[in-house]
C-alpha positions, 0 to 999 in steps of 0.5 A: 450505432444502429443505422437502419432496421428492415422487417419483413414478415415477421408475426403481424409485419409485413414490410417495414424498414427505419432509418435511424439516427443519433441522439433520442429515438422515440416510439410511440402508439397504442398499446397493443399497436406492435411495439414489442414485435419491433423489439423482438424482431430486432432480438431475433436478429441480434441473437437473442432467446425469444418468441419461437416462431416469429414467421408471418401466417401464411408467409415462407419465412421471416427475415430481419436485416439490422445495419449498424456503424462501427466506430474505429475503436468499436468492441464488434470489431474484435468480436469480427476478427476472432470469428474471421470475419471482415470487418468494415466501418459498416456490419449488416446482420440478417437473419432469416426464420423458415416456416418449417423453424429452421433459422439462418443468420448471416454477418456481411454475407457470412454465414454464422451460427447464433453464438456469434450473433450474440456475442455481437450484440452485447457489444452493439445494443444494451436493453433495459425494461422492467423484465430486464434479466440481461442488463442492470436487474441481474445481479451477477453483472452488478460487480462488473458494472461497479467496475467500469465505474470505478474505471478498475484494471483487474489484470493484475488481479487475474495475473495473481489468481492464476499465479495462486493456482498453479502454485496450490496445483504444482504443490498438491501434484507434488504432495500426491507425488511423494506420497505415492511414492513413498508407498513404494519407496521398498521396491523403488530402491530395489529395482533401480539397484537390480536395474543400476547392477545389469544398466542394460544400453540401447540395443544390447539385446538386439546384439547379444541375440546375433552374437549368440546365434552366431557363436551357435552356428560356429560350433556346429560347422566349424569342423566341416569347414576344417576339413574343407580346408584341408582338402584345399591345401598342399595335401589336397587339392592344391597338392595335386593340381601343382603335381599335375602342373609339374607334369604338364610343363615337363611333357609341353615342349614335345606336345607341340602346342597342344597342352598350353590351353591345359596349362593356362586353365590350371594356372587360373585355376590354382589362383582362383583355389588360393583365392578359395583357401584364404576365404575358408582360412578366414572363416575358421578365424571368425568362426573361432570362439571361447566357449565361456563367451557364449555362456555369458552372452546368453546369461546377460541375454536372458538376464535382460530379457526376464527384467524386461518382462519384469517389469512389463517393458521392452528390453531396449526401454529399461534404460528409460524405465531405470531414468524414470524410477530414479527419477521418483526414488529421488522426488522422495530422498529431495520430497522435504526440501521440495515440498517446503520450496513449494509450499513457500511458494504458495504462502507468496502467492497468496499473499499477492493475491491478497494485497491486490484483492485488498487493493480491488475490496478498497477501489470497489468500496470507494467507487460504491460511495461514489455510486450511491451519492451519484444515485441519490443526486439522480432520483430527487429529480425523479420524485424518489429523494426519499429513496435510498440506492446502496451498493452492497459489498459483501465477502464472495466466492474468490476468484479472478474477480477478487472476494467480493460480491456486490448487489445493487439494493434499495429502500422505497421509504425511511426505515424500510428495509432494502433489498434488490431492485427487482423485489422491492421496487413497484413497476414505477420506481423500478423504471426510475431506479433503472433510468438513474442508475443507467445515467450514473453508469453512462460511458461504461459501454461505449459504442452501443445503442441504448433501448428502453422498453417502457421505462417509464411506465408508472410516472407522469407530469414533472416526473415524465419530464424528468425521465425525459430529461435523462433519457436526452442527457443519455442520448447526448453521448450515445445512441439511445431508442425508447418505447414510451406512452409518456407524451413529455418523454416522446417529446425529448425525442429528436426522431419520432416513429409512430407504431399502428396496427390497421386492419385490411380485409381478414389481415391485421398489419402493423405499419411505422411512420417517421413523424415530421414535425406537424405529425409529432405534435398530432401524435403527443396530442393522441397520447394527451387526449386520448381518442379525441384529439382536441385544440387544447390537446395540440396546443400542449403538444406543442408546448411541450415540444417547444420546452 
């Protein structure tokens, strides 16, 4: 519900500030008085397109503040949440519009873009006029609005649809698939055939390189470390040094000492050349190779590295390339009895959604008999029970939604043809057609105030009263703010504001004051008179008023 709206320099408005309640808001004043800036200033809060500069003349900026109750189970608040947003029991909206156009707008002291905004206010405040393109006069919402009539669960409708597509998807992906493999059905069975002869592993070229490095360096210095070690053993090396170990030994009892240094280092020695010699001996071991190894080694090396290059991959992925050209070599020799599996698939898929699109067609079709024998009942009340409402349901684009299209038709007279609301009603009737349907539509959006802009413009004595009549039954349930120049609306009203323009100096300003109840009877006294206010006038005010 909205609880309060402050204005502050926005086109003719300099201060202004309401307090509004439950049950019927009437606004009543000349025309011309400022009306409509109460409706575009709220617009400009909510989100809404609307005049591009809204700033008062010779004011910095702007500023509208709009306050709001939410219920517990208020739609506003999951709109709040998804956006990060604190949500409380009360939402404060502002909006501020700089002279220089640029325009701020903040959700409980957070700042947030207009999308936001908007998103909030089909959730917070619904208005319907004659130039209503947002409500009940557009006809892509008609559908939805039978829907909340009919009270419809679309889920399992939606859950059908997009069973439905994916299946028409995974098919037509499967279709393209085969036949893109199939084009190449040749040279899948012949590379995965090569590829399945060589199956190279992981790694393998990484390993054959080394092994074949190594087995080229082994030719080339395996005779120098035989030699090396040749020169180590007893006819080298290690042959002297024992020589020359005997020797010592024999002549170190008569050197008095003087040779056991020698002696100790030799003996190191000798072990340290043994130690030389095992080394050598094991490195001939290793560097012993067939030579038919090294030829296969590089042939399998090289034959992996040309498949590689082939077929532009590296080496060590050829095993995953080999997975994924099996892979589609299969998709064709299984293509048939997949296909089929799919195309069973579809076939069932449609067939769910078309029982639950049946199910939705025959709700909707029940539903609109109900809505038509509902709008008949309203508008004999309103001076039109010649007229005939009739909701439409005709075959549509399928969708989530279902197949079908619904529009809202009218017939002003017998034997006239129908046609849409907005093109066959005149100014008078359209308001009427809107007031009804809106009353047969009633509890479809819970939690938002209702506005109607001059709704009844066009009608007078019994059928003002009646629209009056409904405009209070609305009310009863919801929150409900209307513009009228209808004495016997305004004085449904259980608050009543009076709109004035004054002139001060060189400025023109618009003011609005809550009426008590002796200001209500001199205000729908005005609007009966006209300038001159006489008894009379007043006495039928307050009839009207005591009604």
């Amino acid at each position: 519900m909205l609880r309060s709206l402050e204005i502050r320099d926005v086109l003719i408005i300099d201060r202004l500030a309401m307090e509004l309640g439950p049950g019927l808001n009437v606004l009543t004043g000349e025309t011309g008085a400022g009306k409509s800036i109460l409706l575009d200033a709220l617009g400009f809060v909510l989100g809404w397109r609307g005049r591009a500069e809204l700033v008062r003349q010779g004011a910095a900026q702007g500023e509208v503040t709009a306050v709001f109750d939410l219920d517990p189970g208020h739609a506003a608040r999951a709109v709040l949440s998804e956006a990060g947003i604190g949500v409380e029991d009360e939402l404060i909206l502002r909006r501020v519009n700089s002279s220089d156009g640029r325009k701020t707008a903040w959700v409980n002291d957070r700042r947030v873009s207009g999308e936001v905004l908007r998103d909030l206010s089909d959730h917070l405040v619904e208005l319907h006029g004659q130039h209503d393109d947002r409500g009940l006069l557009n006809p892509r919402g008609h559908r939805a609005l039978l829907d909340s009539f009919a009270g419809l669960d679309l889920g399992p409708l939606r859950q059908a649809w997009t069973a439905q597509r994916q299946a028409r998807a995974a098919l037509t992906e499967a279709e393209t698939t085969l036949a893109r493999a199939g084009a190449e059905e040749d040279f899948l069975r012949h590379a995965v055939k090569e590829l399945n002869k060589l199956n190279p592993l992981p790694g393998e070229e990484a390993t054959l390189d080394a092994r074949r490095r190594l087995m080229q360096a082994a030719g080339r210095i395996r005779d120098d470390v035989v030699r090396a070690h040749s020169s180590l053993s007893d006819d080298g090396a290690e042959g002297r040094m024992r020589d020359a170990l005997r020797w010592l030994e024999g002549a170190t009892d008569r050197a008095e000492g003087r040779l056991d240094g020698a002696l100790s280092a030799l003996n190191r020695a000798l072990i340290e050349l043994g130690e030389a010699q095992a080394g050598v001996e094991g490195a001939i071991t290793a560097l012993e190779f067939d030579p038919a190894d090294l030829e296969a080694a590089e042939e399998r090396l090289f034959a992996i590295r040309a498949l590689a290059r082939k077929h532009g991959v590296a080496p060590d992925d050829l095993g995953g390339f080999a997975d994924t050209l099996r892979d589609r070599l299969q998709a064709i020799d299984g293509g048939a009895a997949g296909m089929a599996r799919l195309a069973m698939a579809v076939t069932e898929a449609e067939a769910v959604f078309a029982a639950e699109a049946a199910r939705v067609t025959g709700a909707r079709s029940e539903a609109a008999t109900r809505l038509d024998a509902a709008m008949a009942a309203e508008l004999a009340p309103l001076k039109m029970e010649r007229a005939v409402f009739l909701t439409e349901i005709t075959p549509g684009e399928p969708g989530p939604e279902g197949v079908d299209a619904v529009t809202y038709t009218v017939a002003t007279n017998p034997g006239a043809p129908a046609g849409a609301l907005n093109r066959i009603a005149s100014g008078g009737e359209l308001s009427r057609f809107l007031l009804a349907l809106k009353v047969c539509l009633t509890g479809d959006s819970p939690g938002l105030t209702l506005i109607f802009d001059e709704i009844d413009r066009g009608v007078g004595g019994a059928t003002a009263d009646a629209v009056g009549r409904r405009l209070q039954a609305l009310a009863s349930g919801a929150q409900v703010l209307v513009v009228t120049h209808s004495p016997q609306v305004a004085a449904f009203g259980a608050q009543h504001w009076r709109v004035e323009k004054r002139v001060t100096g060189d400025q023109t300003l618009s003011t609005v004051t809550a009426l008590g109840d002796d200001e209500r009877v001199e205000e729908i006294a005005r609007m009966l008179a006209g300038d001159t206010v006489t008894e009379a006038a007043r006495a039928a005010a307050r009839a009207l008023l005591q009604a």
